[in-house]
C-alpha positions in Angstrom: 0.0 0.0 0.0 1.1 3.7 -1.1 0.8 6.4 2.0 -2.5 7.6 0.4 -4.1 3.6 0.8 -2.7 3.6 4.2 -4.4 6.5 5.2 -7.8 5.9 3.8 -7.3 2.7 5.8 -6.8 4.1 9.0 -10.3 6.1 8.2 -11.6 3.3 7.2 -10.9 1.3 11.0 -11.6 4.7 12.7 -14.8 4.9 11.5 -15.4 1.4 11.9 -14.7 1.4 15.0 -16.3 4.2 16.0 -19.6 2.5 14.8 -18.7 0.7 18.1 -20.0 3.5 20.5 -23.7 3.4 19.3 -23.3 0.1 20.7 -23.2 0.9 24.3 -25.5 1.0 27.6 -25.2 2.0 31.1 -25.3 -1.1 33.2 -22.8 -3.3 35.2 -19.8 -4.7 33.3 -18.5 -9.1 34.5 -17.1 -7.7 37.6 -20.3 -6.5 38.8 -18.8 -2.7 38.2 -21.3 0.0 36.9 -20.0 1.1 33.5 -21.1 1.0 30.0 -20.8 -2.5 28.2 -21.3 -3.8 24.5 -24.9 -4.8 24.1 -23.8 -7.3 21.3 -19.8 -8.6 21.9 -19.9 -10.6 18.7 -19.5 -7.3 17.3 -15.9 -6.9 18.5 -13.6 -9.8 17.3 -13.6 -9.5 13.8 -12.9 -6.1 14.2 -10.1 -6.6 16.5 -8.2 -9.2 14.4 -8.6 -6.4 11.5 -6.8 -4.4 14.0 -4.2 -6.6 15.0 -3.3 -7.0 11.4 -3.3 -3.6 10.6 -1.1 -2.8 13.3 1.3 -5.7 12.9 1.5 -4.4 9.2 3.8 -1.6 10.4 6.4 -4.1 12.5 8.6 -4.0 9.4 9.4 0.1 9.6 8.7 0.6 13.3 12.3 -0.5 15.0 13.0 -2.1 17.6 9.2 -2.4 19.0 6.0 -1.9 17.3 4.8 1.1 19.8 1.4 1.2 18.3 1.0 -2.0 18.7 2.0 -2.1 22.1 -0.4 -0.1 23.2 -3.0 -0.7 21.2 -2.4 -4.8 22.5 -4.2 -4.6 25.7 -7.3 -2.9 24.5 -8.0 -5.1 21.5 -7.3 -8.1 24.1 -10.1 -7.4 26.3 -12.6 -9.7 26.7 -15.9 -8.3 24.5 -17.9 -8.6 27.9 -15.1 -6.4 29.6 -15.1 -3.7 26.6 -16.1 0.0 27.6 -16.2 2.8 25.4 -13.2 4.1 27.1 -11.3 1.1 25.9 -13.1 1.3 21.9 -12.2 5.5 22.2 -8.6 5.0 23.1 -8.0 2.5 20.0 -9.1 5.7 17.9 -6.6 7.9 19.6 -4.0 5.4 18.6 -5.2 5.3 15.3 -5.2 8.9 15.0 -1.7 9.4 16.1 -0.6 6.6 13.6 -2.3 8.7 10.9 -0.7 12.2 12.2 3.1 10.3 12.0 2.9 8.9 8.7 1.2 11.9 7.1 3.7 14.2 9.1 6.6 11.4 7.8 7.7 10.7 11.5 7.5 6.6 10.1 9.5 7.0 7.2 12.3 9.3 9.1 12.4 6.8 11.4 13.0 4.0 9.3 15.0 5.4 7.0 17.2 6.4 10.1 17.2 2.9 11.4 18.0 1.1 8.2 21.1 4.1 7.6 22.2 2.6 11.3 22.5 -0.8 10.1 23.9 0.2 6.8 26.4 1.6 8.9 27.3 -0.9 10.6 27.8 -3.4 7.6 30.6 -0.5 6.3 32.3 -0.9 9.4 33.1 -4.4 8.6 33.8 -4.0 5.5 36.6 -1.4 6.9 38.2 -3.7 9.3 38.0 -7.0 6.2 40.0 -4.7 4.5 42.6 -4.9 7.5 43.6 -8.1 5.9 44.8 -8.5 2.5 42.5 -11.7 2.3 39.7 -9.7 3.4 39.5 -7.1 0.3 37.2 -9.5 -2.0 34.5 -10.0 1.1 34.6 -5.9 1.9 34.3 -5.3 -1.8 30.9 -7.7 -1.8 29.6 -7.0 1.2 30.0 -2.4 0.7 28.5 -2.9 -2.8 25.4 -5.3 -1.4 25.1 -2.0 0.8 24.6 0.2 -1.8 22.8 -1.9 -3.9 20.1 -2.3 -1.4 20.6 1.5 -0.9 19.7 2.3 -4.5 16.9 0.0 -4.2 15.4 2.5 -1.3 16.5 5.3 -3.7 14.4 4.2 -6.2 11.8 3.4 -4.4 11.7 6.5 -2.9 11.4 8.3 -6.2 8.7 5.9 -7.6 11.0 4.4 -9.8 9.7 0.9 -10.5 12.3 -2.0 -9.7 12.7 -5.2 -10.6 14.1 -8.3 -8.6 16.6 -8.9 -11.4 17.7 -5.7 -11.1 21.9 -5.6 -10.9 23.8 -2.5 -9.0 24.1 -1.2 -13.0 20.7 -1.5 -13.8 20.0 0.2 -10.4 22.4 3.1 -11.4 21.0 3.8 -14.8 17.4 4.0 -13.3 17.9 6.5 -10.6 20.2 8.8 -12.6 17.7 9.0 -15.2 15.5 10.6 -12.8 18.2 12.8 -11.4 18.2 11.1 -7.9 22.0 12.1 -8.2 24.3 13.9 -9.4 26.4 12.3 -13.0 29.6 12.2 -10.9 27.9 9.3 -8.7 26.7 8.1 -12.0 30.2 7.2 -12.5 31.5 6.1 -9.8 28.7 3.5 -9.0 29.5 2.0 -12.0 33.1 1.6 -11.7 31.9 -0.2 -8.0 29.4 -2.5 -10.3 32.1 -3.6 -11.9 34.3 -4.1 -8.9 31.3 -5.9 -7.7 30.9 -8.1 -10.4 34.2 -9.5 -10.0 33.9 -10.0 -6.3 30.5 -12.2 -6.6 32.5 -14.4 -9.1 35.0 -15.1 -7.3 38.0 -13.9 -9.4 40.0 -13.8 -6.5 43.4 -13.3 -8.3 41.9 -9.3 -9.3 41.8 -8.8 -5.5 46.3 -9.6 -4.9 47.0 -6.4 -5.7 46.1 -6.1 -9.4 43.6 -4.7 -10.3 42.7 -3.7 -6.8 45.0 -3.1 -4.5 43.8 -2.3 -0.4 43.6 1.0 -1.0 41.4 0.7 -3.7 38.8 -1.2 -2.2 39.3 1.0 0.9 38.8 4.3 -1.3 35.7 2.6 -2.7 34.1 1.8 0.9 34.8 5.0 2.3 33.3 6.7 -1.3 30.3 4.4 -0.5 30.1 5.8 3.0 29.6 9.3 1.5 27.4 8.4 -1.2 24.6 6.7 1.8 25.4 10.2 3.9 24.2 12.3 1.0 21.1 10.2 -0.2 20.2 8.0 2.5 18.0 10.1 5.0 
């Protein structure tokens, strides 16, 4: 779903939900407790699992805990007989403040943040592979499967449609012919597809010093580095 289906979603649930309140009466809930109760609680499952779903949709971008879900958990878990409108009022707020952050881009910041994190974290290795001369073919694989998956975001990001089959070059040619970049990158990402390209097949003997040498492939991770400062956010 785009963010304009997600949102016509939530509307959807919020006002599904909020068909709920017509649906309670004064009276004494299971514990004997005057408060309002659900005249019908068959009404409330099917809508909760629709919930639950919905909610659980967002685990993917929302790092390291699903907060809405969290705390939407333990009303959607009441028993039906249990339910007050308090409890069916509070899902909306969380609903609402779900739409606010996505149409505000609070979601995508923060994913986009998390996923630069562990980008980061894969060029660090790469960095200390290079610390070995053995280690240059690995680093060069595993900071171009970096940007590659960066460029995938790229593209995605500028509604550039992408294919599973797509290579780093492919990748390159896409976004630049969108202007995602600037022509310099252009050229530099492919001199890295070709790097990776002899990395994932294995021609270890280009990786001894000729072609690349360790500060080649360290000039390339650290160029790579730069590239995901600039365009990753």
């Amino acid at each position: 779903m785009n963010e304009s289906e997600i949102i016509r979603k939530i509307d959807d649930l919020i006002a599904r939900t909020n068909l709920l309140l017509d649906f309670f009466e004064e009276g004494e809930n299971a514990y004997g407790i005057r408060s309002d109760y659900l005249k019908d609680p068959e009404l409330f499952p099917a809508l909760s699992a629709q919930l639950f779903n919905f909610f659980d949709s967002f685990s993917d971008v929302l790092y390291p805990k699903n907060r809405y879900l969290d705390k939407a958990a333990y009303y959607l878990n009441i028993a039906p007989k249990n339910l007050t409108s308090t409890d069916i009022k509070t899902v909306i707020q969380i609903l609402k403040a779900l739409k606010y952050d996505i149409i505000n881009g609070y979601l995508e910041r923060y994913s986009a943040y998390v996923t630069a994190g562990v980008f980061n974290d894969f060029i660090k290795i790469s960095k200390r592979l290079c610390e070995n001369e053995n280690g240059l073919l690995p680093a060069a694989s595993l900071s171009t499967a970096v940007l590659e998956d960066s460029l995938r975001r790229i593209a995605s990001n500028n509604n550039i449609p992408v294919e599973e089959a797509d290579t780093l070059g492919s990748l390159n040619q896409k976004c630049y012919g969108v202007r995602a970049y600037q022509k310099n990158h252009l050229q530099l990402i492919n001199g890295w597809a070709a790097i990776r390209n002899d990395a994932d097949h294995g021609h270890f003997d280009l990786f001894e010093g000729q072609p690349y040498a360790k500060k080649d492939i360290e000039l390339m991770i650290s160029g790579i580095e730069q590239f995901l400062a600039s365009y990753l956010k």
